[in-house]
C-alpha positions as CSV (number, residue, x, y, z in Angstrom):
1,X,0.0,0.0,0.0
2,X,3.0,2.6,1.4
3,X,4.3,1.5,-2.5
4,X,1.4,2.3,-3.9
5,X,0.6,5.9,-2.6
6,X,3.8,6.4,-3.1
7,X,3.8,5.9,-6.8
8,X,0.8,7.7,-7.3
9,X,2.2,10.9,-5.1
10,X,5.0,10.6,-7.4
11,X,2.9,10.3,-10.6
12,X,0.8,13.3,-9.4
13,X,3.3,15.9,-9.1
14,X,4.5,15.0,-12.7
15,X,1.2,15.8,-14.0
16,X,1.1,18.6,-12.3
17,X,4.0,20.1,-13.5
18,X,3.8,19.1,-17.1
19,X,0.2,21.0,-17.4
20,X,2.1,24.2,-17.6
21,X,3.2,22.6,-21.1
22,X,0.9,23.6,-23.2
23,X,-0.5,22.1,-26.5
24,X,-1.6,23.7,-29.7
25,X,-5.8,24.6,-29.6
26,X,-6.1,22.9,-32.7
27,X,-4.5,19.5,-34.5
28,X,-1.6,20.4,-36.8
29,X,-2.7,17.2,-38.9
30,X,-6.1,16.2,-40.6
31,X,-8.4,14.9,-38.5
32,X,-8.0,10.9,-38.2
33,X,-11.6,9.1,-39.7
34,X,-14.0,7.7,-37.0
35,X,-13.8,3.7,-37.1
36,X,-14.4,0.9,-35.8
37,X,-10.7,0.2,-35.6
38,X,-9.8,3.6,-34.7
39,X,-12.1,3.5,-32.0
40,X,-10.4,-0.1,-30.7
41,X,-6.9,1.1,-30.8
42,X,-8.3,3.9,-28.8
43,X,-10.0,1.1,-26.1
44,X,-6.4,-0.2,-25.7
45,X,-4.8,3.1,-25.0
46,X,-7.8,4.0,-22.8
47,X,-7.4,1.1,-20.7
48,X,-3.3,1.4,-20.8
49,X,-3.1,5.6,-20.0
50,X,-6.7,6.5,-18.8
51,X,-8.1,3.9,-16.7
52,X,-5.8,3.8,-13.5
53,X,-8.2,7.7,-12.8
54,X,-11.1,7.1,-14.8
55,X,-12.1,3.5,-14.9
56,X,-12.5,0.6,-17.2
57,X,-16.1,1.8,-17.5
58,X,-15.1,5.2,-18.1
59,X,-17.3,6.0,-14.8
60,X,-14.7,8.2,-12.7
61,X,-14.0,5.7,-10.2
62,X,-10.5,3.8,-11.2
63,X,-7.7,3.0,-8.8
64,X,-6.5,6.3,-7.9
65,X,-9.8,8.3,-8.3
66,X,-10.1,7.9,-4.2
67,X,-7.1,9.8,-3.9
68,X,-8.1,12.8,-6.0
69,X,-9.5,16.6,-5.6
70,X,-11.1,17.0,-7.7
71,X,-12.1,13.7,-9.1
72,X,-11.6,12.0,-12.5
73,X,-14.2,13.1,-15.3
74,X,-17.3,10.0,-15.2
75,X,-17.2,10.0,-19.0
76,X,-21.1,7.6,-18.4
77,X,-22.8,11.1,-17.2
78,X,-22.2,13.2,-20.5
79,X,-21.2,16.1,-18.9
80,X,-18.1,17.7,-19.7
81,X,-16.8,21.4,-18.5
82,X,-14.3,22.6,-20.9
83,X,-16.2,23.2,-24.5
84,X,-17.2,25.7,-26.7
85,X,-20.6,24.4,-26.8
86,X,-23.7,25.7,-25.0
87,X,-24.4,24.6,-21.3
88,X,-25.6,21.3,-20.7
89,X,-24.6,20.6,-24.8
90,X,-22.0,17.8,-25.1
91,X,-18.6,19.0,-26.5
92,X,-17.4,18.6,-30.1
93,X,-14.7,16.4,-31.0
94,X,-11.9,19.6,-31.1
95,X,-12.8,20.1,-27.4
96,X,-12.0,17.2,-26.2
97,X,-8.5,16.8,-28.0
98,X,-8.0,20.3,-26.7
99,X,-8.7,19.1,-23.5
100,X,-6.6,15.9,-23.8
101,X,-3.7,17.7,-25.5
102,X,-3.4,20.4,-22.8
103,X,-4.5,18.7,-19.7
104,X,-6.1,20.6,-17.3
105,X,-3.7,22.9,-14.9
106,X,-3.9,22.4,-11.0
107,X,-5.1,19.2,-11.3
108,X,-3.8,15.6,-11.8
109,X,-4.7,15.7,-15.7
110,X,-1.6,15.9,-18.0
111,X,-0.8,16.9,-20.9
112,X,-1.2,14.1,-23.1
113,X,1.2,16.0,-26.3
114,X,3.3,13.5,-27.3
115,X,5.7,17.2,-28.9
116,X,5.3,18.1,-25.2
117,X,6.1,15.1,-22.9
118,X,8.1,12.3,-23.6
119,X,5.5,9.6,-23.0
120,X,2.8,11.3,-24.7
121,X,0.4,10.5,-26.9
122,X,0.6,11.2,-30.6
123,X,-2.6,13.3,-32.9
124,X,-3.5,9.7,-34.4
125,X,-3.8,8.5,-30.8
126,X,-5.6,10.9,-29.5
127,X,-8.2,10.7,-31.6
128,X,-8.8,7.3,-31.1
129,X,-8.8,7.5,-27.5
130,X,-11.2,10.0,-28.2
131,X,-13.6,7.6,-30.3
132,X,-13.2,5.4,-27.4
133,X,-14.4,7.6,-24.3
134,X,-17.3,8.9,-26.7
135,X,-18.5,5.0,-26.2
136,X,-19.4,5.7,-22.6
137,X,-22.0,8.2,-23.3
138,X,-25.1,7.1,-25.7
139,X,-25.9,10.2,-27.2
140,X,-22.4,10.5,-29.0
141,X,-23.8,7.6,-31.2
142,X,-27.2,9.3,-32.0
143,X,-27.5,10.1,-35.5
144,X,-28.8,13.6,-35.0
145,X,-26.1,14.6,-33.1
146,X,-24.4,17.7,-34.4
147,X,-22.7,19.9,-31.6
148,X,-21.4,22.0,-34.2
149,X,-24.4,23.3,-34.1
150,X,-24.2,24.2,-30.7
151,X,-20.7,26.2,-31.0
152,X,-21.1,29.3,-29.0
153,X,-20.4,32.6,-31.0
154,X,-17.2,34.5,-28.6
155,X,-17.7,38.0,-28.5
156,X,-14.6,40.2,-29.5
157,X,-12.5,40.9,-26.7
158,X,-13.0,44.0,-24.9
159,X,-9.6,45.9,-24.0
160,X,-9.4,46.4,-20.7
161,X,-10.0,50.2,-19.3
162,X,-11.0,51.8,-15.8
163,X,-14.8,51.6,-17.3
164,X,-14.8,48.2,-18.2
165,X,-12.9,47.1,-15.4
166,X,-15.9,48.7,-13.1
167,X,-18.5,47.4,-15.5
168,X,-17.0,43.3,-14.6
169,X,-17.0,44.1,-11.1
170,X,-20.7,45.2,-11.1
171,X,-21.3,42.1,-13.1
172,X,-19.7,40.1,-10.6
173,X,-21.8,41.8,-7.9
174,X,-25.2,41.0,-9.8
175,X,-24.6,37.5,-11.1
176,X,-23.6,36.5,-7.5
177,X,-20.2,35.5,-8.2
178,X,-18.7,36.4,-4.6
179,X,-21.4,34.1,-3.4
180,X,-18.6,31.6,-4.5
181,X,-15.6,32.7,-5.2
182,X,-15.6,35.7,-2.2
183,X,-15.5,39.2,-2.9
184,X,-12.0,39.3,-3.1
185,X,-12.2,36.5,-5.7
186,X,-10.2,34.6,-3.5
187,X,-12.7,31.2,-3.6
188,X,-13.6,31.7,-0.2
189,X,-17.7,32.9,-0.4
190,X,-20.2,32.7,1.9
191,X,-20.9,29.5,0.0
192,X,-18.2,28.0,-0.8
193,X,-18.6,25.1,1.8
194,X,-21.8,23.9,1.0
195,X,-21.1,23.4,-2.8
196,X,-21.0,19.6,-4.2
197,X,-20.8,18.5,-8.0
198,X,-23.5,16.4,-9.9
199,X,-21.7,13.7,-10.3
200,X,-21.0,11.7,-7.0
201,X,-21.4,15.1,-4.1
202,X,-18.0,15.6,-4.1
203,X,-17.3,18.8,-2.8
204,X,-16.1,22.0,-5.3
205,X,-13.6,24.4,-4.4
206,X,-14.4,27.6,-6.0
207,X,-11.6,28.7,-7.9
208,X,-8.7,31.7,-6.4
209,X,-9.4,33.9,-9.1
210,X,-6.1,35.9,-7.6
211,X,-4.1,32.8,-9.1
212,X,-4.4,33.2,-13.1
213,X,-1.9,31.1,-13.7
214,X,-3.7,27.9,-12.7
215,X,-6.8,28.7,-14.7
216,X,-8.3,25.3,-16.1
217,X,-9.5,26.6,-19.4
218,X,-10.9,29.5,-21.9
């Protein structure tokens, strides 16, 4: 067991210091074909790099899951955070290579770049892993599916001023961000303590908005 936590401690702080690698947004190669075999190379790479957090069944709970804040995606629930698809929409297939490619900084998710890391995984492999995960939820399969149709439009950036600077802060005052991540931003609101995710209860830690270099995504 001591071996065991050991190896995982280990294995954690390497992920968390090769999320600062980042990947490209998008592939530098054509996008590989969804197939059968594509999508059973990408079982056997799931099961070699993916399940020992998220589970043969792709359900959150694999070996190390226990040992994790937050815990490993449950790919069965079809709910996924980092997209560029309207919420409760599933994401498209860019966002989860994105995803994969990057990692997700401040938490045990790598970077998965195979030009990044030296045990990475390469485009081709990626996508098949990708194929593979999309097995766990149904609606991937469904042949109406289209969440390209659900891309959210980003408005242009606005530069940032005195007037728009005061204009976020009044946002943040009406759409009851503090609530959550304190009036300082600092993660620590009034309800902060009470908050649990969908999936299992776990609890959420707001985000300390004062640490911008461990944003997750956008």
């Amino acid at each position: 067991m001591k071996r065991f936590l050991a190896l995982f401690l280990l294995s954690t702080v390497y992920c968390l210091l090769s999320t600062v690698i980042y990947a490209a947004d998008t592939p530098a190669k054509t996008k590989l074909q969804k197939t059968p075999e594509a999508v059973e190379k990408g079982k056997l790479i799931y099961y070699k790099r993916c399940s020992f957090c998220h589970g043969l069944k792709g359900d959150g709970d694999g070996p190390a899951a226990h040992q994790m804040i937050p815990r490993p995606r449950d790919f069965t629930k079809g709910l996924y955070k980092f997209r560029t698809t309207n919420s409760g929409e599933l994401p498209t297939d860019e966002d989860l290579f994105r995803t994969i490619s990057r990692g997700i900084p401040g938490t045990p998710m790598q970077t998965f770049d195979s030009d990044k890391i030296k045990n990475g995984l390469t485009e081709d492999e990626r996508w098949q892993v990708i194929y593979y995960i999309q097995t766990f939820y149904h609606d991937f399969a469904d042949p109406e599916f289209d969440p390209y149709k659900q891309v959210v439009k980003v408005a242009k950036e606005i530069p940032s001023s005195p007037e728009s600077i005061e204009k976020g802060k009044k946002i943040f005052k009406e759409m009851k961000c503090w609530e959550c991540h304190g009036d300082g931003g600092k993660g620590n609101g009034p309800n902060a303590p009470k908050l649990k995710d969908k999936f299992r209860s776990d609890p959420i830690l707001p985000f300390d908005l004062t640490k911008g270099w461990r944003y997750k995504a956008g």
